[in-house]
N, C-alpha and C positions, 0 to 999 in steps of 0.2 A: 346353145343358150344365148351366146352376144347375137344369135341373128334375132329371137324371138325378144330382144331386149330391145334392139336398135329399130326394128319395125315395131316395137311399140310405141318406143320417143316417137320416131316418124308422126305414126298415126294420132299419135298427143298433139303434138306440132302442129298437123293440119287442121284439129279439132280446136286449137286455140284461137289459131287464122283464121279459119271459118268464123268463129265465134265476133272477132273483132272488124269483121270485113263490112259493118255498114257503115255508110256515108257518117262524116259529123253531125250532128242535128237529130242524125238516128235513132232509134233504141230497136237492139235484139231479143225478139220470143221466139223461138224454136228459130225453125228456115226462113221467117220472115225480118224484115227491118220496117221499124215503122218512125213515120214524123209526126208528133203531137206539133202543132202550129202555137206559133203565139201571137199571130197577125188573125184579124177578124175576115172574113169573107165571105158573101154569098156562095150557095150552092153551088152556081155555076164556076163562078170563079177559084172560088176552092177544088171544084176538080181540074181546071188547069193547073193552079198551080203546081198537083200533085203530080201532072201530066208533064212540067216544068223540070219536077225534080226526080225524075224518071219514076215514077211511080201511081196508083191510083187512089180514088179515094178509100178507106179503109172497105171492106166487103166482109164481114165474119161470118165464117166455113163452120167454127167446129163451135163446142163447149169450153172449152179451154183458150181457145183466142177470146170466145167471148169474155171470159172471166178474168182474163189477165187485160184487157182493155178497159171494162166496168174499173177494174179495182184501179187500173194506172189515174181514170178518168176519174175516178172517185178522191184522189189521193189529191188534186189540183184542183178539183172541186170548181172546174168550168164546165162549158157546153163544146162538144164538137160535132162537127158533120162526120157522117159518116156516108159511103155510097150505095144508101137505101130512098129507095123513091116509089112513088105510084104516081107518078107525073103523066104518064101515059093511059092508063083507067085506073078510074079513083076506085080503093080499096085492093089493088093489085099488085102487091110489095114490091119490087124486083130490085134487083143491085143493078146498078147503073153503069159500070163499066162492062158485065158480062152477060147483062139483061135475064142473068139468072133467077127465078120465080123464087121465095121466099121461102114458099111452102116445102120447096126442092130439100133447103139444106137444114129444116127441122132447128133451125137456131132462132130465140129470140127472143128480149131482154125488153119486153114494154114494161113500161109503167102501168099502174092501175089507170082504168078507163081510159086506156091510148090503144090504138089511136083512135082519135075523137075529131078528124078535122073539123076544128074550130072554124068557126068563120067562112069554112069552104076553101079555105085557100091554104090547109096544111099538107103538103106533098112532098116536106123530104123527112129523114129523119136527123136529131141531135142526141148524141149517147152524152147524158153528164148527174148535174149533181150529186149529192154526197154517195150512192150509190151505186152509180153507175149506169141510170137503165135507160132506155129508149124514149124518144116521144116526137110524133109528128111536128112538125112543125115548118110555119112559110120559109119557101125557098128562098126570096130576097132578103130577107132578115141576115144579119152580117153574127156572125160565129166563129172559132177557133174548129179546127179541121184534122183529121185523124189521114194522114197518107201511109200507105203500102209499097214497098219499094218492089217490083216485076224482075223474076230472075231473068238472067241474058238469053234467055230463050224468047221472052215477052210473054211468061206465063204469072201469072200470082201466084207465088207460093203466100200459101197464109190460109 
C-alpha cells in the first residue's frame, strides 16, 4: 500500500513539473508552451523571433489547439501571426515551418469570405478579433505573434 502511495506522489510530482516547465513569458495547453507576443512584427521577422526563443511560429494541428488559441486570442482581442502562408502558390495554404499542406491537417478557423487576398498581396495568415478566427492578410504589415515552443528533440509538439 505505501508503495502504490509513494509512486503515486512520485507520478503527481512529475505531472506538476511537467505542468510548470515552460519558459516565463510562456503559457501551457496540453505538451505545448506557447508565447502570445506583445511586440509588433512582420511575418518574417516574427518567425525569427520565435526561432529566437527556441520555438516556431504557432502551426494548429488539432481542434482543440485550435480553440483554445481562438479563445486565448479572442480574450486580448488583438491580431497575431500565426505560421500559415501561401507565399509560395497563391491559394496553397501550408504552415511554414513544416511546409505541411493545410488540407493535410483538416483544421481551420477563417473568417467569412477569407481568404480573399485583397489587393493581391495577402499571403500570410492573422488569428484575432473578438472571436478568434483567421484572415489573410500582407506579410509586411507589423502584428503581435503566436510562438510554439519545439520539444528537445526539435519536434513541435502542439
Amino acid at each position: 500500500m505505501a508503495s502504490i502511495l509513494s509512486t503515486t506522489v512520485v507520478l503527481c510530482l512529475q505531472y506538476i513539473l511537467a505542468a510548470c516547465s515552460c519558459p516565463d513569458g510562456w503559457q501551457r495547453h496540453g505538451p505545448t508552451c506557447y508565447h502570445f507576443s506583445h511586440d509588433l512584427e512582420s511575418f518574417g521577422i516574427a518567425d525569427l523571433m520565435c526561432k529566437h526563443m527556441g520555438g516556431v511560429l504557432a502551426e494548429i494541428e488539432t481542434l482543440q489547439e485550435s480553440s483554445f488559441l481562438s479563445a486565448q486570442v479572442a480574450s486580448f482581442n488583438n491580431r497575431y501571426w500565426i505560421g500559415l502562408t501561401d507565399i509560395q502558390e497563391e491559394g496553397i495554404w501550408k504552415w511554414f515551418n513544416t511546409n505541411t499542406m493545410l488540407i493535410q491537417t483538416n483544421v481551420s478557423n477563417w473568417a467569412s469570405h477569407e481568404p480573399d487576398n485583397t489587393n493581391d498581396i495577402e499571403n500570410c495568415v492573422i488569428l484575432g478579433g473578438t472571436k478568434g478566427l483567421w484572415w489573410d492578410h500582407p506579410c509586411h504589415e507589423f502584428n503581435r505573434y503566436i510562438c510554439e515552443m519545439l520539444d528537445e528533440s526539435g519536434n513541435v509538439i502542439g
